[in-house]
N, CA, C and O atoms as CSV, one atom per row, in Angstrom:
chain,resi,resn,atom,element,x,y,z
A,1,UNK,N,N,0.831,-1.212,0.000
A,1,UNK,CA,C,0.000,0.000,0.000
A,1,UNK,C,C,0.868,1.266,0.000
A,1,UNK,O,O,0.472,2.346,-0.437
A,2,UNK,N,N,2.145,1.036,0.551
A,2,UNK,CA,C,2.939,2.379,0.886
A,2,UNK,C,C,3.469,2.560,-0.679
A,2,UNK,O,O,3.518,3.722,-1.080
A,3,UNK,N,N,3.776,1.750,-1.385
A,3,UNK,CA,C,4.165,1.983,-2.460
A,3,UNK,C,C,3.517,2.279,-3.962
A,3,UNK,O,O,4.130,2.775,-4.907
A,4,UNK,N,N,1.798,1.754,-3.948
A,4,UNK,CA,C,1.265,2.524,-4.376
A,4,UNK,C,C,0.583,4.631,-4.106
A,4,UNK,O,O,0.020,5.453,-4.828
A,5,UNK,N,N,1.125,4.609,-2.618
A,5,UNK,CA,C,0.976,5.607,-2.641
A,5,UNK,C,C,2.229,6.588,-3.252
A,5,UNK,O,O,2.051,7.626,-3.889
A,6,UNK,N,N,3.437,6.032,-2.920
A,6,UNK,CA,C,4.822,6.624,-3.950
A,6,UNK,C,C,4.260,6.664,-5.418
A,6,UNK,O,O,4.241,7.642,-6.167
A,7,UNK,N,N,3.807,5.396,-5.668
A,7,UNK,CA,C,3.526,5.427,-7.339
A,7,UNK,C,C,2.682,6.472,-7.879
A,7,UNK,O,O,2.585,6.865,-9.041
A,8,UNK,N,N,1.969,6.927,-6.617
A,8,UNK,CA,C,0.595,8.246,-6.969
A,8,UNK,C,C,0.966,9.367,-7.342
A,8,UNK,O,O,0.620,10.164,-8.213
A,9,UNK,N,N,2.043,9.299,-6.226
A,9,UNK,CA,C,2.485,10.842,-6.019
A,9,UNK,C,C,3.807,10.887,-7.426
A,9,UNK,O,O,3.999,12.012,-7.888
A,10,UNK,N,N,4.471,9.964,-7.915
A,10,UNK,CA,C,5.260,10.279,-8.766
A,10,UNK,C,C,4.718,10.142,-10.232
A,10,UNK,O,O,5.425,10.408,-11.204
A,11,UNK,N,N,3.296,9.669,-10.344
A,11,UNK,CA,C,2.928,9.795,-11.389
A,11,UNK,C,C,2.075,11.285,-11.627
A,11,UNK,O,O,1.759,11.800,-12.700
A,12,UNK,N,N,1.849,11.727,-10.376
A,12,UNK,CA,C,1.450,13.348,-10.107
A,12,UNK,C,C,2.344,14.306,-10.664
A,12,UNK,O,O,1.978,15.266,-11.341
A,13,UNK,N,N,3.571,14.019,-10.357
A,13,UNK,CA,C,4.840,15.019,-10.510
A,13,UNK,C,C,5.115,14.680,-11.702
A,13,UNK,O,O,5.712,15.497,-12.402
A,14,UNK,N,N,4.828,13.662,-12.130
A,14,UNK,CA,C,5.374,13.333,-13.821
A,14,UNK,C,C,4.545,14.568,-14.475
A,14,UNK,O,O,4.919,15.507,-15.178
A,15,UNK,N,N,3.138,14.158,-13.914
A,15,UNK,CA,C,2.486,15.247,-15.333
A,15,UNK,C,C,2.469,16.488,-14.796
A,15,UNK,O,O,1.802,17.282,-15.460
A,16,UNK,N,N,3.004,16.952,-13.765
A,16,UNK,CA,C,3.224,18.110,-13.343
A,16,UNK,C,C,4.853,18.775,-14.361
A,16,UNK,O,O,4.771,19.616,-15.256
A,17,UNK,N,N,5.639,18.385,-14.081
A,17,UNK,CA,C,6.447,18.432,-14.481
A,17,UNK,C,C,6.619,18.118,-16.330
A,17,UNK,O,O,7.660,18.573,-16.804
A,18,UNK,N,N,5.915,17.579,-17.064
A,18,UNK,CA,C,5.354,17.077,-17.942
A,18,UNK,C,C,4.691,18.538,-19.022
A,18,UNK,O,O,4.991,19.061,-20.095
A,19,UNK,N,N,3.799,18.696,-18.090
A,19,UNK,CA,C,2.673,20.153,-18.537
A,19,UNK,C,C,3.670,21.117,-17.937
A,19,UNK,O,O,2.859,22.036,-17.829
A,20,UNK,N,N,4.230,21.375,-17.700
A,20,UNK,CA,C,5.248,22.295,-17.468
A,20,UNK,C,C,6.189,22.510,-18.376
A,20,UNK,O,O,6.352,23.529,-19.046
A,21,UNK,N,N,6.951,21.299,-18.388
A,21,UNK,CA,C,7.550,21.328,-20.068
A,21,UNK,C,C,7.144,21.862,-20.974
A,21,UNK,O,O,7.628,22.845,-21.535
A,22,UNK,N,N,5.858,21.074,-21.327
A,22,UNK,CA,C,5.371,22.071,-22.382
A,22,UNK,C,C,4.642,22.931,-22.898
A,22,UNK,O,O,4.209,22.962,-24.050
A,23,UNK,N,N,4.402,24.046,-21.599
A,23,UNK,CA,C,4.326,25.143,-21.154
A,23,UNK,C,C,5.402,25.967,-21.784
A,23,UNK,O,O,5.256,26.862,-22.616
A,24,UNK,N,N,6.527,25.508,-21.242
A,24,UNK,CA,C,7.729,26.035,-21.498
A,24,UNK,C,C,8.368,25.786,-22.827
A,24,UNK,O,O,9.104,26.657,-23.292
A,25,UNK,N,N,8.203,24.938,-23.324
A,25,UNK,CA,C,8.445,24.991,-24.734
A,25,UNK,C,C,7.825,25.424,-26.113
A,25,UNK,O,O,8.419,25.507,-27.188
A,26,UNK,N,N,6.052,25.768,-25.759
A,26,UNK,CA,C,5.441,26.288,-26.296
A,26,UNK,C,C,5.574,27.676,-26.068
A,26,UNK,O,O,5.507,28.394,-27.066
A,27,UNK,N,N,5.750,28.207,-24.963
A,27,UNK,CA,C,6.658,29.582,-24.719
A,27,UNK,C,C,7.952,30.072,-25.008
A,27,UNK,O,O,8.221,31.272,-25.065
A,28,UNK,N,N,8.847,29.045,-25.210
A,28,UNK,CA,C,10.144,29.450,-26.061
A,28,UNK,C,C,10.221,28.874,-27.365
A,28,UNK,O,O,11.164,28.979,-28.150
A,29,UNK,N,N,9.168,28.268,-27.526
A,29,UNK,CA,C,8.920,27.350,-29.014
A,29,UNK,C,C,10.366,26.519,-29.680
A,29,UNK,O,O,10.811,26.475,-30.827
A,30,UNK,N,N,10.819,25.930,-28.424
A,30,UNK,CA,C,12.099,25.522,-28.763
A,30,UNK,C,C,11.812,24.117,-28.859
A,30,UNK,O,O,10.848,23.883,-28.131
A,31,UNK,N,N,12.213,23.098,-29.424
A,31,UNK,CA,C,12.051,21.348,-29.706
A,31,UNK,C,C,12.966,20.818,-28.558
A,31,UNK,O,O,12.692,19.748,-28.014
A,32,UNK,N,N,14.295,21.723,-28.099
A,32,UNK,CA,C,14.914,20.550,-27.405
A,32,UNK,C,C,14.814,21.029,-25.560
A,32,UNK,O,O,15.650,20.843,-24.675
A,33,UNK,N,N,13.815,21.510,-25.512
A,33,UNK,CA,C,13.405,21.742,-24.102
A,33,UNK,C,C,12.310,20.533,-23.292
A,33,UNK,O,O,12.243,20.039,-22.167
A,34,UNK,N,N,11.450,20.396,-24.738
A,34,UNK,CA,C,10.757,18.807,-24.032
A,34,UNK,C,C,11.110,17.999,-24.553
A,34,UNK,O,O,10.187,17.229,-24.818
A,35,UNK,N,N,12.402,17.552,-25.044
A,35,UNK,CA,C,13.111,16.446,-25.091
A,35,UNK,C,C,13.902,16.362,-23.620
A,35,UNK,O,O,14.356,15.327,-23.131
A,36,UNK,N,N,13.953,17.536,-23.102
A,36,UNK,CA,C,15.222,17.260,-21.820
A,36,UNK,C,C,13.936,17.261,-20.545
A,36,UNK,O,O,14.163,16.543,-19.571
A,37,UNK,N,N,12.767,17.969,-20.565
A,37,UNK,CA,C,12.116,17.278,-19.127
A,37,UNK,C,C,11.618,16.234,-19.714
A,37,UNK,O,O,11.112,15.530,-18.840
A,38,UNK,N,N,11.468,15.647,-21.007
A,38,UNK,CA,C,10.540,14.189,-21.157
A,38,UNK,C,C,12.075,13.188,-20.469
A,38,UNK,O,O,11.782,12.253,-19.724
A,39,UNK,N,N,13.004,13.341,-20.644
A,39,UNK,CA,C,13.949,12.703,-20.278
A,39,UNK,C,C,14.098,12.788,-18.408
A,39,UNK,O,O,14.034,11.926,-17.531
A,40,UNK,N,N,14.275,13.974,-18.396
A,40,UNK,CA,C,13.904,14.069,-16.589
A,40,UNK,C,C,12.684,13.524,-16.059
A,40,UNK,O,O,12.664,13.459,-14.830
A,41,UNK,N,N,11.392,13.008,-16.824
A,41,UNK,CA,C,10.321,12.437,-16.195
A,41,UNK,C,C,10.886,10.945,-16.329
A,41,UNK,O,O,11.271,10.252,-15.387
A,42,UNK,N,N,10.867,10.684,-17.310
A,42,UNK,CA,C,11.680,9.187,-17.328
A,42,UNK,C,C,12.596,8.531,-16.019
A,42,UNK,O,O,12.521,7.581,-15.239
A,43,UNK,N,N,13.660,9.878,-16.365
A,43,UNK,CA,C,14.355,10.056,-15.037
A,43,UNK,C,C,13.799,9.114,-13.014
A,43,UNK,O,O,14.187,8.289,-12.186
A,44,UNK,N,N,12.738,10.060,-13.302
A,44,UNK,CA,C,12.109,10.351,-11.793
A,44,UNK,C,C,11.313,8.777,-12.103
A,44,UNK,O,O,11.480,7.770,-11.415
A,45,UNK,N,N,10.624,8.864,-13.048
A,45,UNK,CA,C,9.967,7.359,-13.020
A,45,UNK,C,C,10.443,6.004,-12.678
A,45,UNK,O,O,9.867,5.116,-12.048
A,46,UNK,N,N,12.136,6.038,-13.464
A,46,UNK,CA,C,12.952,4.870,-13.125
A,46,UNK,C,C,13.198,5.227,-11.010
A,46,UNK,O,O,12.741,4.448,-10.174
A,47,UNK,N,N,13.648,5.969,-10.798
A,47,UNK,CA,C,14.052,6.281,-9.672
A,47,UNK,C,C,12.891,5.826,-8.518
A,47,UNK,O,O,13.129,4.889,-7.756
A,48,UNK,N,N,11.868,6.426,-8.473
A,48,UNK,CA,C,10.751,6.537,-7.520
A,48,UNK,C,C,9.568,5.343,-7.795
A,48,UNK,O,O,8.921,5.006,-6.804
A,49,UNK,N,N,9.243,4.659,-9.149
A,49,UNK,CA,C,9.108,3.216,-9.055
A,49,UNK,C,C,9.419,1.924,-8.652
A,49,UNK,O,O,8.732,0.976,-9.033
């Protein structure tokens, strides 16, 4: 149970972090800005799973 609650909360921060990206890349309209947080969500996913 404790670890589906980790799994909650890091699949929270994924799309937090996620929609943020591309927030931010639709605001600098740059391609390699959500290549580097899609890589940092990956990141956090391997880690906190």
């Amino acid at each position: 149970r404790q670890k589906n609650v980790r799994l909650d909360v890091s699949i929270m921060l994924v799309n937090m972090i996620q929609s943020l990206g591309f927030y931010i890349n639709y605001y600098h309209s740059q391609k390699t800005q959500i290549v580097v947080f899609n890589n940092f969500t990956l990141f956090l996913i391997i880690n906190y799973c």
